[in-house]
N, C-alpha and C positions, 0 to 999 in steps of 0.2 A: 257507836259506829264511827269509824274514821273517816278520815276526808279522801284516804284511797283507794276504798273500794270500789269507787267507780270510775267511770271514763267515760268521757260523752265528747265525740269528732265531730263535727260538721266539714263536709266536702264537697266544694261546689263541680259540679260537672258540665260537659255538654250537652243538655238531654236532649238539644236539637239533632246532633248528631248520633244518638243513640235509639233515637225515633228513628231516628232515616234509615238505621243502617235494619232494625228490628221489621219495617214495613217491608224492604229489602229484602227478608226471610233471613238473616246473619243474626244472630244469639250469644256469636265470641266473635272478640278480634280476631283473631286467629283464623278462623272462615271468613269473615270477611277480607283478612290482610291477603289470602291466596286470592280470593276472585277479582280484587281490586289492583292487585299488584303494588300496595303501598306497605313498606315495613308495619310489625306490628308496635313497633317502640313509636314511631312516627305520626299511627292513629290514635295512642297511648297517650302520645303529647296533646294530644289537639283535642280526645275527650276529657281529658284532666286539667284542660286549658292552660298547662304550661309551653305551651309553644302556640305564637298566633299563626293561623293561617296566610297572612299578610304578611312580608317585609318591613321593616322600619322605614324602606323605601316608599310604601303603599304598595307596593306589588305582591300578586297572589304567587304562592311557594307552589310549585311544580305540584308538588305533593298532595296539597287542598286540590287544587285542580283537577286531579286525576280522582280521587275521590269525588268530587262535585259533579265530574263528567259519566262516574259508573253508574255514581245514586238519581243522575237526571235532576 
């Protein structure tokens, strides 16, 4: 057996935000991105936690906002 048969990822995610958006009744970004008004690349960043919801400033990004405000 070689050492390339396999492939093993680990990827960390949001799942706080994959909760929220699932008790929400939202299943893809994509229905969620319409009801919420937030691109879907933008909620893409924020469950794959390559974008913070905060500024380097400390301040929260329009974007988290508006999502925080649809999910309550």
């Amino acid at each position: 057996m070689s050492d390339k048969e396999f492939r093993v990822e680990v990827r960390v995610k949001n799942n706080l935000l994959y909760k929220a958006m699932e008790r929400a009744g939202f299943y893809t970004v994509s229905a969620f991105s319409d009801a919420c008004g937030v691109q879907q690349t933008t909620i893409g960043e924020y469950l794959n936690m390559k974008k913070a919801p905060m500024t380097s400033a400390g301040e929260w990004r329009a974007s988290a906002m508006k999502i925080a405000d649809y999910l309550q």
